[in-house]
C-alpha positions as CSV (number, residue, x, y, z in Angstrom):
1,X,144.2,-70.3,-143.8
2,X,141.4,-72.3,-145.8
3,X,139.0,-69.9,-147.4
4,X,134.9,-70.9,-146.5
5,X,133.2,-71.9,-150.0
6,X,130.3,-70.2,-151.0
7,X,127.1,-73.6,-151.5
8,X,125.5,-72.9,-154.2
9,X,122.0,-74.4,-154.8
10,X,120.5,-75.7,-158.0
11,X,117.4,-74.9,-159.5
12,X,116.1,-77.6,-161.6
13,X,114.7,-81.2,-160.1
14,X,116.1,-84.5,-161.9
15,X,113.3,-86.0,-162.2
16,X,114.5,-89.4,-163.4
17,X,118.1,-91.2,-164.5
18,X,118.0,-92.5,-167.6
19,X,121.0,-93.6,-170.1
20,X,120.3,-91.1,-172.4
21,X,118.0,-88.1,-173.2
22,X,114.7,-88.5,-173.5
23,X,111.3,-86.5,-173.8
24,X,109.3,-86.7,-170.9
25,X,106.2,-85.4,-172.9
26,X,106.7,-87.7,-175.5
27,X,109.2,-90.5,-174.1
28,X,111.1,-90.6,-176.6
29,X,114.8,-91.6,-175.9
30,X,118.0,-90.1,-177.9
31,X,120.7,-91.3,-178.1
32,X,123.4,-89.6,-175.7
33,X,127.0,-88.6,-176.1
34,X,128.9,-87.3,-173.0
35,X,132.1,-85.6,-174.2
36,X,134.9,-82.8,-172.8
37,X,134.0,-79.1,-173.5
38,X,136.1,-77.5,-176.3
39,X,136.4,-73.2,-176.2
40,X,134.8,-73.7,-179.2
41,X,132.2,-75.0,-178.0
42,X,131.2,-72.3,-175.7
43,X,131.0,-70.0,-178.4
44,X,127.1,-71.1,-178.5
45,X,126.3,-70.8,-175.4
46,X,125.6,-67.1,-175.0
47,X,122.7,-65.2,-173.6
48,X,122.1,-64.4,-177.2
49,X,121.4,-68.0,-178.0
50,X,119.4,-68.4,-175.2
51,X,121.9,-70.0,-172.5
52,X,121.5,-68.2,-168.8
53,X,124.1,-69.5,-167.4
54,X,128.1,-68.4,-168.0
55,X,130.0,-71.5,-169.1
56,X,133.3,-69.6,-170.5
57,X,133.2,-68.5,-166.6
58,X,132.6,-72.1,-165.4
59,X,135.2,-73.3,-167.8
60,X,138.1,-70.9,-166.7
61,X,138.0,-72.4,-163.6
62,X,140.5,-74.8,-163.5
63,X,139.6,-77.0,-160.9
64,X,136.6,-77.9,-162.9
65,X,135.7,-79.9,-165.7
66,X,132.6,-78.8,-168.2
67,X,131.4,-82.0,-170.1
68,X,128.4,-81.5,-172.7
69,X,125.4,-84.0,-173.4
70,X,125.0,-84.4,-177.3
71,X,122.3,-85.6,-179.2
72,X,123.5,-86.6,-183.0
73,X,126.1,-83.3,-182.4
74,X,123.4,-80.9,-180.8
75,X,124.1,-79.8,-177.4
76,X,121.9,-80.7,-174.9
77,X,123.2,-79.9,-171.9
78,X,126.8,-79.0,-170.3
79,X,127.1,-80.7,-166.7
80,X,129.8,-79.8,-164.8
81,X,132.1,-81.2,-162.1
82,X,134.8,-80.2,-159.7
83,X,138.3,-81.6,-158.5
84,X,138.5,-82.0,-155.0
């Protein structure tokens, strides 16, 4: 029996696809590493530190992959993608 998936809808708009981060107030443009989430990692991204989302939840799953968007080693943002 195949079990129905719950869609889940995102809330934030891309507003343009760039090769690397950049400031839309400002334009500036950073440069942009894309790299595999660690466990360590995750350890910052708490409701504490400001983070609303649960990535040790999103990372436990393991038909998914968590990547994270660095700029000079500062996280940016943690994209994630699943295994079909």
């Amino acid at each position: 029996m195949m079990t129905k998936r719950k869609n889940t809808g995102l809330d934030f708009v891309v507003d343009k696809l760039t090769n690397s981060i950049e400031n839309i107030v400002t334009g500036d443009s950073f440069p942009t590493e894309i790299s595999v989430v660690t466990r360590d990692d995750l350890k910052l991204t708490t409701k504490k530190n400001g983070w609303v989302f649960n990535w040790l939840s999103e990372f436990k799953q393991p038909e998914r992959e968590v990547y994270k968007l660095t700029i000079v080693n500062n996280p940016a943002g943690l994209p994630t993608s699943e295994i079909f």
